[in-house]
C-alpha positions as CSV (number, residue, x, y, z in Angstrom):
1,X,-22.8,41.8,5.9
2,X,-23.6,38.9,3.4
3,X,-25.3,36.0,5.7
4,X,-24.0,32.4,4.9
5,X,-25.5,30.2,2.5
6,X,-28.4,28.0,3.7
7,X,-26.7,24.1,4.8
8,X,-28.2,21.7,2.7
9,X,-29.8,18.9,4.2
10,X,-28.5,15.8,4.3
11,X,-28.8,12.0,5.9
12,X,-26.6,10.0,7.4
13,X,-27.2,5.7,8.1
14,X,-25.4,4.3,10.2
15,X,-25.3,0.9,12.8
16,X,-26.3,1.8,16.6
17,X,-23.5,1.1,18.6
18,X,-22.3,2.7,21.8
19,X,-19.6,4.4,19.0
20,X,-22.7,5.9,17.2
21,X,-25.1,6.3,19.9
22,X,-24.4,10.2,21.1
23,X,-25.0,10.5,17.0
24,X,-28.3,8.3,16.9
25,X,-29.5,10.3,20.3
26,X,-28.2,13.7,19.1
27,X,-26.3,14.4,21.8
28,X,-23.6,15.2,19.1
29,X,-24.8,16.8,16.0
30,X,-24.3,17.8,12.6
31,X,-26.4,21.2,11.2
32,X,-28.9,19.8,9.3
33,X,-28.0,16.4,9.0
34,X,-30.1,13.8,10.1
35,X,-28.6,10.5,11.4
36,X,-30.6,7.5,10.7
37,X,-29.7,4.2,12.2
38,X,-30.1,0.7,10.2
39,X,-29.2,-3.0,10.7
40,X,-25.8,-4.0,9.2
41,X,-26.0,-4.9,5.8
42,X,-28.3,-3.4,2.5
43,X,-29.8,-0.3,3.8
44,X,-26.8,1.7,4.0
45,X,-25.1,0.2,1.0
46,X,-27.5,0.3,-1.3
47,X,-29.0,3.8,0.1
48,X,-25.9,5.7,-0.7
49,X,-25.1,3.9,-4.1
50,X,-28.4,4.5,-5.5
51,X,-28.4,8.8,-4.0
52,X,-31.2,8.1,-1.2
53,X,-28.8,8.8,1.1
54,X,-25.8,11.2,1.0
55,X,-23.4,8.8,3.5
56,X,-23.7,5.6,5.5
57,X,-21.6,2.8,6.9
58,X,-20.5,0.1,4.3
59,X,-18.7,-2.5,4.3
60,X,-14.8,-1.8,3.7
61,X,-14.1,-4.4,0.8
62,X,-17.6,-3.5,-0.7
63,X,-16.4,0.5,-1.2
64,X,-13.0,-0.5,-2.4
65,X,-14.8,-2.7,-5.4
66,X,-16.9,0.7,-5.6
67,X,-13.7,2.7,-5.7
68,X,-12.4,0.2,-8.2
69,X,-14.7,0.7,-11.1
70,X,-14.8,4.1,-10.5
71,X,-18.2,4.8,-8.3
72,X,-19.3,8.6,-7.8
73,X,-18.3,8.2,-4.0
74,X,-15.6,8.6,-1.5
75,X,-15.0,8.0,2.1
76,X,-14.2,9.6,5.4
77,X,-11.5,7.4,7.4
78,X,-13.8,6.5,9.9
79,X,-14.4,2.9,10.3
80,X,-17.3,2.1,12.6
81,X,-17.1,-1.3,12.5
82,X,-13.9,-3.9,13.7
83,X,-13.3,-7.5,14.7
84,X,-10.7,-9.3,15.6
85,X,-11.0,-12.2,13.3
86,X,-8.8,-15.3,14.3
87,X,-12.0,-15.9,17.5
88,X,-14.5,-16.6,14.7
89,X,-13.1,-19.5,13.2
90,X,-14.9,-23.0,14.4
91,X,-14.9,-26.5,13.4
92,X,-17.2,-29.2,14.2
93,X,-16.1,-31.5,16.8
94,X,-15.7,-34.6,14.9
95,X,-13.6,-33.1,12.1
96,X,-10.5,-33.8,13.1
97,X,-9.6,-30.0,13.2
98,X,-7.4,-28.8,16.2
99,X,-5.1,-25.5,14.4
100,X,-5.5,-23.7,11.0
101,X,-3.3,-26.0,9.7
102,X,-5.9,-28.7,9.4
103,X,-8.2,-26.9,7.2
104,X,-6.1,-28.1,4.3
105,X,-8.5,-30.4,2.2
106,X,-11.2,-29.2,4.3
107,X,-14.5,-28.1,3.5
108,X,-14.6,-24.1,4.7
109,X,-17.7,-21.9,4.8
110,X,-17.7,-18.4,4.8
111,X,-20.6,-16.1,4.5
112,X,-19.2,-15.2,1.3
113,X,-15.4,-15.0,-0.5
114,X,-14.8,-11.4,-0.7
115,X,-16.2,-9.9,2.4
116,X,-13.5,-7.7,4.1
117,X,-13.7,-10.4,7.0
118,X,-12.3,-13.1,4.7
119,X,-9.4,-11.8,3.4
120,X,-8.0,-11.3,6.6
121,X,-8.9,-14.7,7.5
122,X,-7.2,-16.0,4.0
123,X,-3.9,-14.4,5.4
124,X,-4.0,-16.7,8.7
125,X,-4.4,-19.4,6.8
126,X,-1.1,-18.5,5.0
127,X,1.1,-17.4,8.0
128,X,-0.3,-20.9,9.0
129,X,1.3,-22.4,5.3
130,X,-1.8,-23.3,3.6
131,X,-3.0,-22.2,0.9
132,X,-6.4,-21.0,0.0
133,X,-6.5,-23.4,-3.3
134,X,-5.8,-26.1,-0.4
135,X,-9.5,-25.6,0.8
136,X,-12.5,-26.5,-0.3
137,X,-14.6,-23.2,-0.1
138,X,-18.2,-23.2,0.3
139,X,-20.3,-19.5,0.9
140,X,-23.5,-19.2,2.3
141,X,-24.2,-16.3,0.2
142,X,-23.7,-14.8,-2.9
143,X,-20.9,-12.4,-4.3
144,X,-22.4,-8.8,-4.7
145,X,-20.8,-8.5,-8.2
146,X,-21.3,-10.8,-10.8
147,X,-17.4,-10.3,-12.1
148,X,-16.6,-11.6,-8.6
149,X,-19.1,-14.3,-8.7
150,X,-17.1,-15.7,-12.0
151,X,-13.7,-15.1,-10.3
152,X,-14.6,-17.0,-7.2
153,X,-16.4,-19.7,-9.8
154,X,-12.8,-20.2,-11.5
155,X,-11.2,-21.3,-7.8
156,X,-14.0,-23.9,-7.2
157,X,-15.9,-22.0,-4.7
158,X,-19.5,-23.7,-4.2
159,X,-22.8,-21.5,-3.0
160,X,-24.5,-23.6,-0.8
161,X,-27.5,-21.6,0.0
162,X,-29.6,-22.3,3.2
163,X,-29.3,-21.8,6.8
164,X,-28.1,-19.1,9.0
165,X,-25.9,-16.8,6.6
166,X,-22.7,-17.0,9.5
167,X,-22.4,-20.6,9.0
168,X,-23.2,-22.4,12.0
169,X,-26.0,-24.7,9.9
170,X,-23.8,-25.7,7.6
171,X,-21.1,-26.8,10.1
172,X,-24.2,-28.3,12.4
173,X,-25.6,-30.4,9.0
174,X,-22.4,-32.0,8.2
175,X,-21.9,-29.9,5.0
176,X,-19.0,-27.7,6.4
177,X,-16.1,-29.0,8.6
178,X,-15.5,-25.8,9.5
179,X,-16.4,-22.2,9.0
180,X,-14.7,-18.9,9.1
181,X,-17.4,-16.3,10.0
182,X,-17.4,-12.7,11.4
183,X,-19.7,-12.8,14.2
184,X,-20.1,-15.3,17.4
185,X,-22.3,-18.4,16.6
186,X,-25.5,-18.8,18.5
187,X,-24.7,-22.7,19.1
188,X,-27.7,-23.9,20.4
189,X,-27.0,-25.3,24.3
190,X,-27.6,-28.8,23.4
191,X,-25.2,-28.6,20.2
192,X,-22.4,-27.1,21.6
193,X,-20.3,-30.3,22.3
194,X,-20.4,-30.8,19.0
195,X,-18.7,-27.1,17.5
196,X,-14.8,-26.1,18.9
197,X,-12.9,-23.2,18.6
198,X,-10.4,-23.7,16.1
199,X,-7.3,-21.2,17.7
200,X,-7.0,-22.4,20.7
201,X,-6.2,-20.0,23.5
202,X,-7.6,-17.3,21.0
203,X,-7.7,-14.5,23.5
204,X,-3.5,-14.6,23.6
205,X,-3.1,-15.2,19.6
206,X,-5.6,-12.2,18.9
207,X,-3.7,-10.3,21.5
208,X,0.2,-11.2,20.3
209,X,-1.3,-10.7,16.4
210,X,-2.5,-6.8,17.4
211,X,1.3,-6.6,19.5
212,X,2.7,-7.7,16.4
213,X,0.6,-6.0,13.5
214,X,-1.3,-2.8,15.0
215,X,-3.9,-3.5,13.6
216,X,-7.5,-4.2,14.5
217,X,-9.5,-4.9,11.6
218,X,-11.8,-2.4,10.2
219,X,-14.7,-4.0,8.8
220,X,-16.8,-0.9,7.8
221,X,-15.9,2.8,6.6
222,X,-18.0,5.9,6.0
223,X,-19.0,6.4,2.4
224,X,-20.1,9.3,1.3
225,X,-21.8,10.6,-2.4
226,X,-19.7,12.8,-4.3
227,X,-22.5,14.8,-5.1
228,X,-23.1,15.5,-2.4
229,X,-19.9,17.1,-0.8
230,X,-20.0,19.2,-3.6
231,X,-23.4,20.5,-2.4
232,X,-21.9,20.4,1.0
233,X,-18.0,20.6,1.0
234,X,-17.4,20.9,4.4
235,X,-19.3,17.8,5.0
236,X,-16.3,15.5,5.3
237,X,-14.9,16.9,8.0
238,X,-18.5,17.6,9.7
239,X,-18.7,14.0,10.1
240,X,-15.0,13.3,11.0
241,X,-15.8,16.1,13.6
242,X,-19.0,14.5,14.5
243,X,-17.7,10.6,15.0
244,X,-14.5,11.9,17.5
245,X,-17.2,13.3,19.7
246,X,-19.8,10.5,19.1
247,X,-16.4,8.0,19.8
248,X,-15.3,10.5,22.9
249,X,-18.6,9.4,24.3
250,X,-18.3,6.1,24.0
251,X,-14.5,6.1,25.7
252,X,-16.2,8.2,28.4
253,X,-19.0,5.5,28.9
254,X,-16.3,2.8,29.5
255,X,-15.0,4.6,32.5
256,X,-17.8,4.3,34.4
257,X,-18.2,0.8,35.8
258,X,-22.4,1.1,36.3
259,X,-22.9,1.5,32.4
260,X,-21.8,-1.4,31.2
261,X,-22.9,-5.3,32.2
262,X,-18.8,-6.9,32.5
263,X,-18.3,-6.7,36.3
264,X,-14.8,-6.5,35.5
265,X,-14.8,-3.8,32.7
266,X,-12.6,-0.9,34.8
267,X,-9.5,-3.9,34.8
268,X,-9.7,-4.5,31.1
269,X,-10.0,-1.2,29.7
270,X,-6.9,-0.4,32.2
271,X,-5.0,-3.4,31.1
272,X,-5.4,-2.7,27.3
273,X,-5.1,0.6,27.6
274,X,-2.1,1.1,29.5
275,X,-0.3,-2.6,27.5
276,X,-1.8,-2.0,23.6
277,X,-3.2,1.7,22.8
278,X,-5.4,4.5,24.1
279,X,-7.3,4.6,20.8
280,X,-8.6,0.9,20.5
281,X,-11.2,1.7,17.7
282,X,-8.8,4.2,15.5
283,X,-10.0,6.7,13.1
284,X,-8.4,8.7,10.5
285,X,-6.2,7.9,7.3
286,X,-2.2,8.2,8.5
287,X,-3.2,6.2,11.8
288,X,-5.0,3.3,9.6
289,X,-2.7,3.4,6.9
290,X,-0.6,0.2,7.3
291,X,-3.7,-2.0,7.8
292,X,-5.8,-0.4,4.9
293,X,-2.4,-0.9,2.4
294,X,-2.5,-4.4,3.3
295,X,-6.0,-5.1,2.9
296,X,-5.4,-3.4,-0.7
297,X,-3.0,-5.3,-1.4
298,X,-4.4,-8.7,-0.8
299,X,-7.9,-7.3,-2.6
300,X,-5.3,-7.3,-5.7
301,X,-3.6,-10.2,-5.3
302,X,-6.6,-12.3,-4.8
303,X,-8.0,-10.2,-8.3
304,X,-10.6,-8.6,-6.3
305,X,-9.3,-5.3,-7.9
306,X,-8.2,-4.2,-11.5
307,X,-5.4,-3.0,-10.1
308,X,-3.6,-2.4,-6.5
309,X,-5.6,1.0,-4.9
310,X,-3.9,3.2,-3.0
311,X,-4.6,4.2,0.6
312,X,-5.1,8.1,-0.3
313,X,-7.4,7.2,-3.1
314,X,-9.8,6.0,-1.1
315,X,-10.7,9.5,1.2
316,X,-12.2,12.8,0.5
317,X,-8.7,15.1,0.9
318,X,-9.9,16.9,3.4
319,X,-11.1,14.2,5.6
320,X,-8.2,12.6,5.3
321,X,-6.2,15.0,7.2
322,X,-8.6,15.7,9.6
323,X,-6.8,14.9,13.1
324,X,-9.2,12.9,15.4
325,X,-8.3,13.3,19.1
326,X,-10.7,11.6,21.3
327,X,-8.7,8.8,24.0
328,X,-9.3,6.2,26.3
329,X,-7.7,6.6,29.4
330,X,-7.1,4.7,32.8
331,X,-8.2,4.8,36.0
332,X,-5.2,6.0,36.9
333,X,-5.3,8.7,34.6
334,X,-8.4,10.1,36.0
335,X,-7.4,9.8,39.4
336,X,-9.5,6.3,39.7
């Protein structure tokens, strides 16, 4: 009887989030794979680009450039990362600002033009009726490609390095009105009279947008080196395997009421749940589809992309049909 071929090593980086976690603690695992977990941001992304590691989380618009100019890497379709987007737009106080439209002739910051986060943002503003040329864009960091440095150059987008990368110094300094961000600001307590929400009642405009669209922004997907699924070629669907269980965890942890710190977790899982979906943080390609085809199609529109990618170009095959089955359910459900 031949015995099967040794598993090649191989490493994994990902963010540590209760999603990742039964990964991180290996309480799921992959043979021979080692998951290592980094802050958002370079390690990943530059450790699978440059071959130190075989996969990691990157951010969604940053692997669709990659996949653009033709990058030895793919991806899995899952996408550890999300926000809803329309609660991390603020304006200072004094500015005037009270709804989207009121960012016309504004001055905007946004940690930088073409992260995933902002092109989602870009389309409020035009459901709102303004357009992006109607803004005055600043970005508190650079673009990661130089082609998208001179694109961005061409619209009148100003770097104004300095400050806290999200924003909030700029808006606190006086040289942003208002910024459009992907992450809460830290307002310090004796500042925050002077920063507003810009979406007012945001909870029920986030809430009628997912009713309306289905979708719940993925910010980050799972890239993976070519070379290395050839080495491995089952290793696609290892991981696809390995992030329903890791994700199963997570939806498991949420049902009981001591392991989290929101007294009133059991009502809002129940709420959305039984009102929106019982997969709140979706996986795989068919499920995603609609919300990836639209971010591909503004990345072209806004010439972030030679050309308009297509939703299957952007997973291994395999992957792509793998079928994830992990759910959240209610209390009900479970007998609660």
């Amino acid at each position: 009887m031949m015995s099967r071929p040794p598993t090649p090593p191989m490493t994994i980086a990902v963010q540590h989030t209760d999603r990742s976690a039964a990964l991180v603690n290996r309480s799921v695992s992959i043979e021979n794979v080692t998951v290592a977990a980094v802050p958002p941001g370079n390690p990943g992304v530059l450790g699978v680009y440059h071959g130190a590691l075989d996969a990691a989380e990157v951010p969604l618009a940053r692997y669709i450039s990659w996949k653009d100019h033709g990058e030895p890497v793919t991806a899995v379709p899952v996408f550890p990362d999300r926000l809803m987007l329309h609660q991390y737009i603020y304006a200072r106080a004094d500015a005037g600002i009270k709804s989207l439209t009121d960012l016309r002739g504004k001055r905007v910051v946004m940690p930088a033009y073409f992260i995933t986060a902002a092109f989602w943002h870009r389309s409020f503003l035009r459901e709102a009726g303004v357009d992006a040329k109607d803004v005055e864009w600043l970005t508190a960091s650079q673009e990661a490609e130089p082609e998208h440095t001179a694109i961005i150059e061409k619209l009148g987008v100003k770097f104004a390095p300095g400050g806290n990368r999200l924003g909030l110094d700029h808006l606190l300094d006086g040289r942003a009105d208002a910024v459009m961000t992907e992450g809460s600001l830290a307002i310090p307590t004796e500042k925050r009279n002077e920063v507003i929400r810009v979406i007012k009642d945001v909870d029920q405009v986030q809430r009628d947008w997912y009713s309306r669209t289905g979708f719940h922004p993925a910010v980050h997907v799972i890239v993976v080196r070519e070379s290395s699924l050839k080495a491995r070629p089952q290793l696609g669907e290892e991981i696809c395997r390995a992030f329903d269980q890791a994700r199963g965890h997570a939806y498991r942890q949420l049902q009981n009421d001591r392991m989290t710190s929101l007294p009133f977790i059991r009502g809002i899982v129940d709420e959305f749940t039984e009102h929106f979906s019982d997969d709140p943080w979706s996986y795989g390609a068919e499920r995603n589809r609609a919300e990836l085809d639209t971010l591909l199609g503004y990345a072209h529109d806004e010439s972030y992309t030679s050309r308009r990618l297509r939703v299957d170009e952007l997973f291994e095959p395999a992957s792509a049909k793998y079928e994830f089955t992990s759910r959240m359910v209610t209390a009900g459900a479970i007998g609660g």
